[in-house]
C-alpha positions as CSV (number, residue, x, y, z in Angstrom):
1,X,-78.8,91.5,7.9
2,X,-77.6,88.2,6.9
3,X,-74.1,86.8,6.2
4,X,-72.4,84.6,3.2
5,X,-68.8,83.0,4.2
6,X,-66.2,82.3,1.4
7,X,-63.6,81.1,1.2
8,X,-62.0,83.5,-1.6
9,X,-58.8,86.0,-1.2
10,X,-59.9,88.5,-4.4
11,X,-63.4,90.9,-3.4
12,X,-62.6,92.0,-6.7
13,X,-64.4,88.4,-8.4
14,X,-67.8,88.8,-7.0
15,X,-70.4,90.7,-8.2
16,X,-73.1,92.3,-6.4
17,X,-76.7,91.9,-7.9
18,X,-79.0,95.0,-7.4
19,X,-81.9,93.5,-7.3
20,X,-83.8,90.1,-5.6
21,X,-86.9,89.1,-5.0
22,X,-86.2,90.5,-1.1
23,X,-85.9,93.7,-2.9
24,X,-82.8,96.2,-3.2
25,X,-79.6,94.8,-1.2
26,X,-75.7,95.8,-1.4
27,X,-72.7,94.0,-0.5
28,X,-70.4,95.0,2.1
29,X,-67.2,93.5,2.4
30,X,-66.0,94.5,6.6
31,X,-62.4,92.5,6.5
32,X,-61.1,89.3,5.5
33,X,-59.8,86.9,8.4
34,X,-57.4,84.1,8.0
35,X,-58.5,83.8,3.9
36,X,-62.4,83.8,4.8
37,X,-64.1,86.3,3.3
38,X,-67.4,87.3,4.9
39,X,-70.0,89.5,2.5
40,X,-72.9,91.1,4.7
41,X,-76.0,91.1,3.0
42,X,-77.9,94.1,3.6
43,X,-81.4,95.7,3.1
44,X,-81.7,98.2,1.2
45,X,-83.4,100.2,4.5
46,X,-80.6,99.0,6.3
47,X,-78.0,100.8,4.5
48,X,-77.8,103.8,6.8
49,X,-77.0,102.6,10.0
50,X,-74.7,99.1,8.6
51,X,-72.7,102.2,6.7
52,X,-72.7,104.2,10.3
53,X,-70.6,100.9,11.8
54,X,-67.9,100.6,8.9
55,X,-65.1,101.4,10.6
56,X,-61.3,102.6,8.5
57,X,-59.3,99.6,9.2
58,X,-57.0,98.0,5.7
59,X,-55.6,94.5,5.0
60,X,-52.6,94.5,3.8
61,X,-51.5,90.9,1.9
62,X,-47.4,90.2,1.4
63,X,-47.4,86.9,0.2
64,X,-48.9,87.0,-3.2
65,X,-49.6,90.1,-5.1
66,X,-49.0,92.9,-2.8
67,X,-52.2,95.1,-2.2
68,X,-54.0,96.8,0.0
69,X,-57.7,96.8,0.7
70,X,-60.2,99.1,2.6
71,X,-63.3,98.2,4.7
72,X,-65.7,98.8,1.5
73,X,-63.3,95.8,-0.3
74,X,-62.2,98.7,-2.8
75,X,-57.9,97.9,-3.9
76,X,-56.2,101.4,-2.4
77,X,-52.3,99.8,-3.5
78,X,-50.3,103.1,-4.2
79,X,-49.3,103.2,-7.6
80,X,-45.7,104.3,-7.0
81,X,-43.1,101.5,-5.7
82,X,-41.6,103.6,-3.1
83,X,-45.1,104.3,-1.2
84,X,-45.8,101.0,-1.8
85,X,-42.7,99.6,0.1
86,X,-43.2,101.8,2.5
87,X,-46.2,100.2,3.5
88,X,-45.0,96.9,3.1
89,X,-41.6,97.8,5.0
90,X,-44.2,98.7,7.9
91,X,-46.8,96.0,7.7
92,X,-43.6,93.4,8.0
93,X,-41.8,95.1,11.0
94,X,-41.8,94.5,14.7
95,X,-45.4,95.9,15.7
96,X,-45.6,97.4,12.4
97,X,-42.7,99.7,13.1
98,X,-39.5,100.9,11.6
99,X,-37.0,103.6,12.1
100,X,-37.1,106.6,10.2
101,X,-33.3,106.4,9.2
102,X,-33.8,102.4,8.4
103,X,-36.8,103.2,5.6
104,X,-34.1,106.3,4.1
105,X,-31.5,104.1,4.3
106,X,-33.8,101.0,2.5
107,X,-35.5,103.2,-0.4
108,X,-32.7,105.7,-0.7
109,X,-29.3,104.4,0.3
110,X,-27.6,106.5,-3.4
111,X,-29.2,109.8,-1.5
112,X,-27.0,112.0,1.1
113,X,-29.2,112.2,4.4
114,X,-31.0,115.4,4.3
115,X,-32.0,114.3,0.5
116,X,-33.1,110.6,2.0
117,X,-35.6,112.8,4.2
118,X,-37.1,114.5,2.3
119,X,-37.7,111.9,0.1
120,X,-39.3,109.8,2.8
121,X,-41.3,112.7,3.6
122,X,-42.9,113.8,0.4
123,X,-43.3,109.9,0.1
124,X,-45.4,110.1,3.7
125,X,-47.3,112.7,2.2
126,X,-48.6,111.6,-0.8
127,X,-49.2,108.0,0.9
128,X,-51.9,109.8,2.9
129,X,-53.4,111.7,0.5
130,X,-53.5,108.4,-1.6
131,X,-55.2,106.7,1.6
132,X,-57.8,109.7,1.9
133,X,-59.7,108.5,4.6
134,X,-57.8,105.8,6.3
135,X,-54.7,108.3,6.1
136,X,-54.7,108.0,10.0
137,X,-54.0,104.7,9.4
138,X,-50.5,105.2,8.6
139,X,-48.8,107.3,11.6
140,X,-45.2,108.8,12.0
141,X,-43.0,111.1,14.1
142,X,-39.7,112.2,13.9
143,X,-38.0,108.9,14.8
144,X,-40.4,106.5,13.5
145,X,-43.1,105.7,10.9
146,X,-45.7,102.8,12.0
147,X,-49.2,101.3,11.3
148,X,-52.0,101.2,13.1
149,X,-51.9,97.5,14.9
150,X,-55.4,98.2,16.1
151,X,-56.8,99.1,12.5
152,X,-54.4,96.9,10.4
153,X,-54.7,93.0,9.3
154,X,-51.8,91.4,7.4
155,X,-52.9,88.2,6.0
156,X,-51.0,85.8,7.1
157,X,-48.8,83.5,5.1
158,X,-50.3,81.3,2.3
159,X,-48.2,78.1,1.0
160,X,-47.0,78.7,-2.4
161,X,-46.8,82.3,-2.5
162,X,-44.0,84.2,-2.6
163,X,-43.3,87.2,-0.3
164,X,-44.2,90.5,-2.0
165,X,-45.0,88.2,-5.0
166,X,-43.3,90.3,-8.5
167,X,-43.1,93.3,-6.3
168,X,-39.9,95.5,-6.6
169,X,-38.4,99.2,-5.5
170,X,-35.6,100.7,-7.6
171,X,-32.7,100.5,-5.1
172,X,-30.4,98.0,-4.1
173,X,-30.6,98.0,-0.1
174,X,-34.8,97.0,-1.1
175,X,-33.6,93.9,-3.1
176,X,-31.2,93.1,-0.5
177,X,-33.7,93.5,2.2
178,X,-36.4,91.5,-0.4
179,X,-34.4,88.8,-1.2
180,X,-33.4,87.9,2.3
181,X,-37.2,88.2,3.6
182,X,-38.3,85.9,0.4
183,X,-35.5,83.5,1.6
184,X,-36.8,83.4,4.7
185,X,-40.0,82.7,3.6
186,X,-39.7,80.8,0.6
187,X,-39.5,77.3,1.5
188,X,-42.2,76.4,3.7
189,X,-41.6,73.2,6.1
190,X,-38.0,73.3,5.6
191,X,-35.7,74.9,8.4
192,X,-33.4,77.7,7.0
193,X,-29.8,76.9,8.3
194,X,-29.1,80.8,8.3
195,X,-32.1,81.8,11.1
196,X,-32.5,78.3,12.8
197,X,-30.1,76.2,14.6
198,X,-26.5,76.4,16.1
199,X,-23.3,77.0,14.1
200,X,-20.8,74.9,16.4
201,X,-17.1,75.9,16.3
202,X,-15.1,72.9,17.6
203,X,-11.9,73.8,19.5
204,X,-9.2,71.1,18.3
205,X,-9.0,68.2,18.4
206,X,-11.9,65.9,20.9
207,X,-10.1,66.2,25.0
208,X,-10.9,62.1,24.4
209,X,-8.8,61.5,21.6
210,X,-6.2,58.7,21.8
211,X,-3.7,61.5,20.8
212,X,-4.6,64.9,22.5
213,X,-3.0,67.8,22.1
214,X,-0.9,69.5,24.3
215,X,-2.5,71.5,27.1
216,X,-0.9,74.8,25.0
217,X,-2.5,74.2,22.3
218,X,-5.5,73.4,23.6
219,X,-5.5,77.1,25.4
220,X,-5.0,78.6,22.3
221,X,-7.9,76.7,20.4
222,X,-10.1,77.7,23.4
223,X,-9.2,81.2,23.0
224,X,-9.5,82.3,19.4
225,X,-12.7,80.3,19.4
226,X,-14.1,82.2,21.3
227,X,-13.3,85.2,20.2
228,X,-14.6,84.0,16.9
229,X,-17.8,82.4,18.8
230,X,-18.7,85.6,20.2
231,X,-19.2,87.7,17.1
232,X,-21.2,84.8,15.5
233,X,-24.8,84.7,16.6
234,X,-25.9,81.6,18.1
235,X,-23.0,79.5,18.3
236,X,-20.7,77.4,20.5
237,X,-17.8,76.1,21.3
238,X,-17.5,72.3,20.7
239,X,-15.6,69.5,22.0
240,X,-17.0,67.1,19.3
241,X,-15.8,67.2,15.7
242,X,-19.6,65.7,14.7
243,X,-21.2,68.1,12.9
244,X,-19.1,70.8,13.4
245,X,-19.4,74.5,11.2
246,X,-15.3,75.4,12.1
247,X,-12.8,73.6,13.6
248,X,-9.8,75.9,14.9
249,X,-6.9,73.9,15.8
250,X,-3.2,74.6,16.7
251,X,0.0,72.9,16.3
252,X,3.3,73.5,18.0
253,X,6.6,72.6,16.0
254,X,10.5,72.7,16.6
255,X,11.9,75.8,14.3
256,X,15.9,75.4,15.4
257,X,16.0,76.4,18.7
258,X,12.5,77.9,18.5
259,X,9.3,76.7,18.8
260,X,6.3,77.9,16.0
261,X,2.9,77.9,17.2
262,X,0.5,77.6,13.8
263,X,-3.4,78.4,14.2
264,X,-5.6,77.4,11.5
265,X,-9.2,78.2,10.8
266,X,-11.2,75.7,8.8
267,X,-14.4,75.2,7.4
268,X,-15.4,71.7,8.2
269,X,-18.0,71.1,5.7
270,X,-16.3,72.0,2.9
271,X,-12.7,71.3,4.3
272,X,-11.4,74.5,3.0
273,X,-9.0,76.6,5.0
274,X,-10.5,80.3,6.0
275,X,-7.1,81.4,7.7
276,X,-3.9,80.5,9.0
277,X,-1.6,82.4,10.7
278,X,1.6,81.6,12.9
279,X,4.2,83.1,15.0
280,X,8.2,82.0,16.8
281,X,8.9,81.9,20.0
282,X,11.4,80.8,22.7
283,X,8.7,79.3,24.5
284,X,5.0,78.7,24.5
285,X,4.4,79.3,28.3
286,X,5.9,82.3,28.4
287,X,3.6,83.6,25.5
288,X,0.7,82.0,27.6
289,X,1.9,83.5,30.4
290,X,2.2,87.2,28.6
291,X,-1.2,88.9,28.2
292,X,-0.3,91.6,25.8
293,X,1.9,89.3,23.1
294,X,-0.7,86.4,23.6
295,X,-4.1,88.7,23.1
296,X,-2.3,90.5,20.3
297,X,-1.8,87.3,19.0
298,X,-5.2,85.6,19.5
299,X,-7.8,88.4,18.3
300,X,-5.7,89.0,15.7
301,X,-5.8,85.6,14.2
302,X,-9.9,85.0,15.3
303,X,-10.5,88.7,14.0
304,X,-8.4,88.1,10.6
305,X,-10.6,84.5,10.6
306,X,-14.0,86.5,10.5
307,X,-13.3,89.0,8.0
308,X,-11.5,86.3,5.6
309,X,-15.5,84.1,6.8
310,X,-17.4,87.3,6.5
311,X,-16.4,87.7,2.6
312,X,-17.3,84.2,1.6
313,X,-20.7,85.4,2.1
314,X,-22.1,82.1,1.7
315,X,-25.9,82.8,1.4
316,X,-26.4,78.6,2.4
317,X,-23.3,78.7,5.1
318,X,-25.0,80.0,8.5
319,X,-21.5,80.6,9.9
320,X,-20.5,83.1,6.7
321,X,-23.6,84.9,7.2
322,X,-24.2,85.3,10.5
323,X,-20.2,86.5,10.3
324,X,-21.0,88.8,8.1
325,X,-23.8,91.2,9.9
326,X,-21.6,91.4,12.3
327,X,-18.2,92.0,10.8
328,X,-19.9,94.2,8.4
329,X,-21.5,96.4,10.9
330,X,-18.6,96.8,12.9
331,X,-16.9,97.8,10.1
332,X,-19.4,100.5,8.8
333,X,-18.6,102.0,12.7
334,X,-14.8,101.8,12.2
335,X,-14.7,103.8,9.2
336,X,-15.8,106.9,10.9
337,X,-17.1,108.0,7.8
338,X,-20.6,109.9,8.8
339,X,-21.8,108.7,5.3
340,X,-20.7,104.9,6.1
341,X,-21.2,104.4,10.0
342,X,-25.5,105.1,9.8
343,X,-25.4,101.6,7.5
344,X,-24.0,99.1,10.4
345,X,-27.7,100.3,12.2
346,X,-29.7,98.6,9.1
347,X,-27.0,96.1,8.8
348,X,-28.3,95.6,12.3
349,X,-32.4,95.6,11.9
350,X,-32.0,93.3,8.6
351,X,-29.8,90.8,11.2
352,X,-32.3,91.1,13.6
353,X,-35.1,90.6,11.7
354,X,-33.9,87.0,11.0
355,X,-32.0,86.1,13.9
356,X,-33.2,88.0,17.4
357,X,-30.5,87.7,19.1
358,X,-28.3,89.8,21.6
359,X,-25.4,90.1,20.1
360,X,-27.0,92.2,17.7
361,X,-28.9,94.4,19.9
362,X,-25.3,94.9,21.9
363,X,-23.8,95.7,18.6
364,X,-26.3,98.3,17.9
365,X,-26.5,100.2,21.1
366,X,-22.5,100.3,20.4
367,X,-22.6,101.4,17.0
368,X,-25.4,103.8,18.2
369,X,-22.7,105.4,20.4
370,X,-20.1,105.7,18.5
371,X,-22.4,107.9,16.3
372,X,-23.2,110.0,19.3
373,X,-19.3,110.2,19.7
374,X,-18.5,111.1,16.5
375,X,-21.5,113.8,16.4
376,X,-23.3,111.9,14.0
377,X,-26.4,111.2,16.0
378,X,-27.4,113.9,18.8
379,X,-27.3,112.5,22.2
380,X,-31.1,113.2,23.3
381,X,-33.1,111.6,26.1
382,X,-35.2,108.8,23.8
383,X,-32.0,107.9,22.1
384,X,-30.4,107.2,25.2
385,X,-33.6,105.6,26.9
386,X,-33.1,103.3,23.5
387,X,-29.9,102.4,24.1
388,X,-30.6,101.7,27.3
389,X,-33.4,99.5,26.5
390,X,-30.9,97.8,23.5
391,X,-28.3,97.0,26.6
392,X,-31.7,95.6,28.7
393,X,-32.2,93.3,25.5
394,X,-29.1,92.2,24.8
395,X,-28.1,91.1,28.5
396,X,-31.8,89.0,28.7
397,X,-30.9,87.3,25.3
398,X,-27.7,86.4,25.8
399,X,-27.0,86.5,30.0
400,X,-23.6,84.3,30.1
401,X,-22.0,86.0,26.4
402,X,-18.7,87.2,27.0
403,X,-18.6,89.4,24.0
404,X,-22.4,90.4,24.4
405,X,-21.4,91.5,28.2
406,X,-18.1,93.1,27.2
407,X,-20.5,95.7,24.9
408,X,-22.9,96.2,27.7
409,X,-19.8,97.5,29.8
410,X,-18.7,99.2,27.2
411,X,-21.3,101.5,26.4
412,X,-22.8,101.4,30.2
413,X,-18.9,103.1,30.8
414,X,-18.1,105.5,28.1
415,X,-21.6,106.6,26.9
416,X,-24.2,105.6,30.5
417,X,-21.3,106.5,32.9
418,X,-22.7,103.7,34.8
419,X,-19.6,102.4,36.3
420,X,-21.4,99.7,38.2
421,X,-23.2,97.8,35.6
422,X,-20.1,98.5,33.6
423,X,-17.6,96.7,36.3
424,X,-20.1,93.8,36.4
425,X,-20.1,92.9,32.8
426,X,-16.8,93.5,32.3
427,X,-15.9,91.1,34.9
428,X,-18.4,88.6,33.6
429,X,-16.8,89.2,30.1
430,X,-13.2,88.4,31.0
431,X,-13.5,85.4,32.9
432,X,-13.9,83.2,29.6
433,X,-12.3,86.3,27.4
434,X,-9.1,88.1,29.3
435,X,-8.3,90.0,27.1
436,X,-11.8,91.2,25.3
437,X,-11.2,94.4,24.2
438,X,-14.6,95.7,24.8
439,X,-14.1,94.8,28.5
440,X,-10.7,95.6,29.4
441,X,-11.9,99.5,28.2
442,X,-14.9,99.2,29.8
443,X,-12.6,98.0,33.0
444,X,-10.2,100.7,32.3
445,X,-12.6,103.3,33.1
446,X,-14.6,101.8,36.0
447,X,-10.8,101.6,37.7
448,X,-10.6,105.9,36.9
449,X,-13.8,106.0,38.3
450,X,-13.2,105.0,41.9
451,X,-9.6,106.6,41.6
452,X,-7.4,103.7,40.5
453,X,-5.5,106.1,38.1
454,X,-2.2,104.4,37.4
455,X,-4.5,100.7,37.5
456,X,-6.4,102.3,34.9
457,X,-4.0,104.2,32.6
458,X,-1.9,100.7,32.0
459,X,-4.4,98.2,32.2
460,X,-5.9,101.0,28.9
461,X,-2.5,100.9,27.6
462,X,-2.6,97.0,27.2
463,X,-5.8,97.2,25.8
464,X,-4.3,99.8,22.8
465,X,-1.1,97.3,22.5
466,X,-3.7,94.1,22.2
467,X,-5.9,96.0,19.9
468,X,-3.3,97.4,17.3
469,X,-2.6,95.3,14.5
470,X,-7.0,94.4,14.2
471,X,-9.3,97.3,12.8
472,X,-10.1,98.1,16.3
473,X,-6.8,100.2,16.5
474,X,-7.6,103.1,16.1
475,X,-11.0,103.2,18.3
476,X,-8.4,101.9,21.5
477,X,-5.8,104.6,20.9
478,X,-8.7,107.1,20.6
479,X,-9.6,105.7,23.8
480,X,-6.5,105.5,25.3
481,X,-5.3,108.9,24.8
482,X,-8.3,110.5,26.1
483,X,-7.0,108.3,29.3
484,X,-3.5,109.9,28.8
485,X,-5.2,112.9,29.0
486,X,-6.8,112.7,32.0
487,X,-3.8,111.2,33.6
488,X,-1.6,114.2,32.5
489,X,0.3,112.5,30.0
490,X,0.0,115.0,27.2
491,X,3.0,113.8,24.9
492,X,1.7,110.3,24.7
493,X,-2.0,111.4,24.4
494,X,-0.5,113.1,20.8
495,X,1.5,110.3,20.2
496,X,-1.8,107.8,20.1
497,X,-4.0,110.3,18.7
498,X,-1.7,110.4,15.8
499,X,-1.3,107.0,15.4
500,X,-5.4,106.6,15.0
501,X,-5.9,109.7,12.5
502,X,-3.0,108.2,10.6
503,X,-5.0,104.6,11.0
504,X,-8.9,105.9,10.0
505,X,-8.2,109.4,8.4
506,X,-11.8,110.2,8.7
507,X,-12.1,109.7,12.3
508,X,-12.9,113.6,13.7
509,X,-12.4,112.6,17.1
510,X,-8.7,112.1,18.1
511,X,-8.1,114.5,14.7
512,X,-9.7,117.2,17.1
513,X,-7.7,116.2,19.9
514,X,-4.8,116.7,17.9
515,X,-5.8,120.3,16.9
516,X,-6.4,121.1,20.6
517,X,-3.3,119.8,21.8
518,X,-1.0,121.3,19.4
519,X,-2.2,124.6,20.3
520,X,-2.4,124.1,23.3
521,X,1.3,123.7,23.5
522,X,1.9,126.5,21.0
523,X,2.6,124.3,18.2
524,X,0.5,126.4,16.0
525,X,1.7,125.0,12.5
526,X,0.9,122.0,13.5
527,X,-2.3,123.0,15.0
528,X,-2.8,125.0,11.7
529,X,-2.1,122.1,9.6
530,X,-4.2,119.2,11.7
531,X,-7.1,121.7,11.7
532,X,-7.1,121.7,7.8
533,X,-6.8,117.9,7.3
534,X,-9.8,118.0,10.1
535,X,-12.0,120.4,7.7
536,X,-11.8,117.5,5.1
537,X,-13.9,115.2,6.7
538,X,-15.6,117.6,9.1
539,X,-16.6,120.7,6.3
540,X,-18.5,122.8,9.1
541,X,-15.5,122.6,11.2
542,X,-13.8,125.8,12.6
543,X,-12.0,126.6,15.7
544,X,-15.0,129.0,17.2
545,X,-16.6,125.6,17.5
546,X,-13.6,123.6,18.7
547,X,-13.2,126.9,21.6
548,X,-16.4,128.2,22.3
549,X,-19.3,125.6,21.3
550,X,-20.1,123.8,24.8
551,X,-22.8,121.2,22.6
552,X,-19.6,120.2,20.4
553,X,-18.0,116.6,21.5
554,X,-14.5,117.9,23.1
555,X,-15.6,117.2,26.8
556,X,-12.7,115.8,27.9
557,X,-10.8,118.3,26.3
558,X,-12.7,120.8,28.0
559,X,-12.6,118.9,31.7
560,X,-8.6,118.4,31.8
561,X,-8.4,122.3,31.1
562,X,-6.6,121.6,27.0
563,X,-9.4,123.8,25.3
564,X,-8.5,126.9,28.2
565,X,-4.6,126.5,27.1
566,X,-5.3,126.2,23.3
567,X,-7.4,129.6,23.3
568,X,-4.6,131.5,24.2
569,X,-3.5,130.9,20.8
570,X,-5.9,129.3,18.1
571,X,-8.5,131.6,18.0
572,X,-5.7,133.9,15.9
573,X,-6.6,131.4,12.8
574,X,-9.3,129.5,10.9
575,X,-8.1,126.5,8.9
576,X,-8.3,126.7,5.0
């Protein structure tokens, strides 16, 4: 057997003779590498045993026309453009991997779940049968669907061609997902300012200026940008104005007998004013000096400043965008909408894909969480060892990130009950950030842990006080009244529950607390009525759950004894 080396991407040009005067010969066309195309030239008594040693491995091209070819050079591209992106969502995924839920959520985002599955499933289905005999190619379990690395070649990228070159899938997430990939991709030799590079937030004016700013202000810049820093991936704080993304900068005025402190929020490079806020005040140490007003203050303004950034959605401004996966995904979570809160997870992936960073994989073991929480997701040994290994990530990525090490402690407290790595973090967290919200939670709980009850209960009731007037309300009075409740302060724990149904009317949670409590004190109209509003957003709900169902997410109701008082006299109704 002899070989013949091309240079040539398309099998499909050459011919094969079928005859010479070496007598009777075939073709075969094993696998391209890097664009070189090798043809074995066989013997016609060869045949048998070169056919014996052709093994069931496919390359897969992206950039160009999208195909698919076997190890006899014949085109197997699926017809369809759903199996076809699901090949391609594969082939372009971290070892060749994706999620189950991240494909449904791609190809089907206008489906409700259970419809998304099956669609991925008859999808999976007919992909194999269309591969025939390279259907073990293409593998899949109940979390994941992935090819074979070891049987799989993706040609690698050729200058000039597009990515998935006039491909397209009917659904919006796909183009979303497509264009970003092509942007990525599309200009060869030049750096993308949305995956490459820092976005540098300068903090007032330069500490070298002629005219610097009072200390105060300077405290304040330093603090809202870095709240802002934190939930922006791959950026820092600056004490330059050259070349800066945002400068956050703070004046302090005479008002009468008053002092106003003014924060502003700017985009440098187009000198356009993202958010301004400002508040009065006897006197600007004392604010300093008083944790709850001055965190309310700060992460209102830097959490107002990413929202109004997130919604420029610049797709050529690195700090809009890189604003926007997170703000978004957060967002998704804080609905507590079970239709909504899945999406922050591909909000997450499609982040990830361009930017690997640990803020993202921090965000994502949180939002992962709050799914378990909510009873969204169900809290089984590999999703846990995922989150675990999301935490592991995140911490290597991004070791000194305050806000990165505030959602480590968070979920290593609440969800790991790891009270140790959770105190650690949280410490790290709020050295640069005192009053992080993620942390001082996290904090909260470590305290409870080892017995610190009153440290605990108020240091959580600062946190719900810092956290009220951003969208993270409602999540800290959640939080905070489940601490109320294991510190025996029933009529607040209502109180706060109340205030975050009222907040996020879909959030089941403190809605369920609210049931339990009610009936717990025999307030059963109230009980009766909570119940109902709870069946709008949780249809399977009834209170044979809420009493009896150990699996269903009321363990703190159950541990402080609230579900033992509140059988005495709900089970007498089921809401309408």
């Amino acid at each position: 057997m002899s070989s013949l080396v091309f240079s040539h991407r398309s099998p499909e040009l050459f011919e094969c003779p079928r005859s010479s005067t070496l007598g009777q010969y075939f073709i075969d066309f094993p696998a391209f590498n890097n664009g070189i195309l090798t043809l074995n030239v066989i013997l016609a008594g060869e045949v048998g045993s070169v056919l014996s040693e052709i093994d069931d491995s496919l390359v897969v091209t992206l950039f160009g026309q999208f195909s698919i070819i076997n190890s006899r050079a014949e085109d197997i591209t699926p017809r369809g453009k759903k199996p076809g992106a699901v090949i391609a969502l594969c082939a372009s995924g971290p070892n060749m991997k994706r999620s189950r839920r991240w494909i449904e959520q791609t190809l089907w985002s206008d489906r409700g779940i259970e419809q998304a599955k099956g669609s991925l499933r008859q999808t999976l289905f007919d992909l194999r049968r269309g591969l025939g005999a390279y259907s073990e190619v293409l593998r899949s379990d109940r979390a994941s669907v992935w090819l074979d690395v070891t049987k799989v070649q993706v040609i690698p990228p050729e200058t000039g061609r597009a990515f998935l070159e006039g491909f397209d899938a009917p659904d919006p997430q796909f183009r979303d997902w497509l264009a970003r990939r092509r942007l990525k991709h599309g200009r060869p030799g030049v750096v993308d300012p949305l995956v490459s590079g820092m976005v540098r937030i300068q903090c007032g004016l330069p500490w070298t200026a002629k005219e610097a700013e009072p200390l105060t202000a300077r405290i304040v810049n330093d603090r809202v940008g870095g709240i802002i820093s934190g939930f922006i991936a791959q950026s820092t704080r600056s004490v330059l104005h050259a070349d800066a993304d945002l400068i956050v900068r703070t004046s302090i005025e005479e008002a009468g007998k008053k002092l106003m402190l003014a924060v502003q929020v700017v985009d440098a490079r187009r000198d356009e004013l993202i958010h301004t806020e400002h508040c009065i005040v006897d006197n600007v140490v004392q604010l300093l000096e008083d944790s709850v007003e001055f965190g309310r203050f700060c992460w209102q303004v830097a959490d107002t400043a990413l929202e109004q950034l997130a919604q420029l959605r610049r797709s050529s401004d690195a700090a809009a965008m890189r604003a926007a996966w997170s703000q978004d995904a957060v967002r998704a979570v804080l609905t507590f909408d079970h239709k909504v809160m899945p999406k922050s997870l591909h909000i997450l992936d499609e982040a990830t894909e361009l930017i690997d960073d640990g803020l993202f994989h921090a965000l994502r073991a949180w939002a992962q969480m709050s799914l378990i929480m909510e009873g969204r997701f169900e809290e089984t040994t590999e999703t846990i060892s995922s989150i675990r290994a999301l935490l592991d990530r995140a911490s290597k990525a991004s070791p000194g990130d305050p806000v990165v090490n505030s959602l480590v402690a968070n979920v290593s407290a609440i969800l790991l009950a790891d009270f140790e790595r959770a105190s650690s973090h949280a410490v790290l967290a709020l050295k640069s950030q005192p009053n992080n919200i993620f942390a001082v939670q996290a904090k909260s709980l470590a305290l409870f842990h080892i017995g610190a009850y009153e440290e605990a209960y108020l240091l959580s009731r600062q946190n719900r006080d810092v956290a009220e007037p951003t969208k993270y309300g409602a999540m800290c009075n959640l939080h905070h009244a489940l601490l109320c409740l294991r510190t025996r302060r029933s009529e607040e724990a209502v109180l706060v529950s109340r205030a975050a149904v009222e907040a996020v009317p879909s959030y089941r949670a403190p809605s369920r607390q609210l049931v339990a409590l009610y009936a717990a004190s025999g307030k059963l109209e109230k009980a009766k009525a909570q119940a109902s509003l709870l069946k709008s957003v949780e249809p399977d709900f009834t209170t044979e759950k809420l009493l009896m169902d150990e699996a269903y997410p009321a363990n703190t109701l159950r541990e402080v004894g609230v579900i033992n008082r509140a059988k005495r006299h709900l089970g007498d109704f089921e809401p309408d």
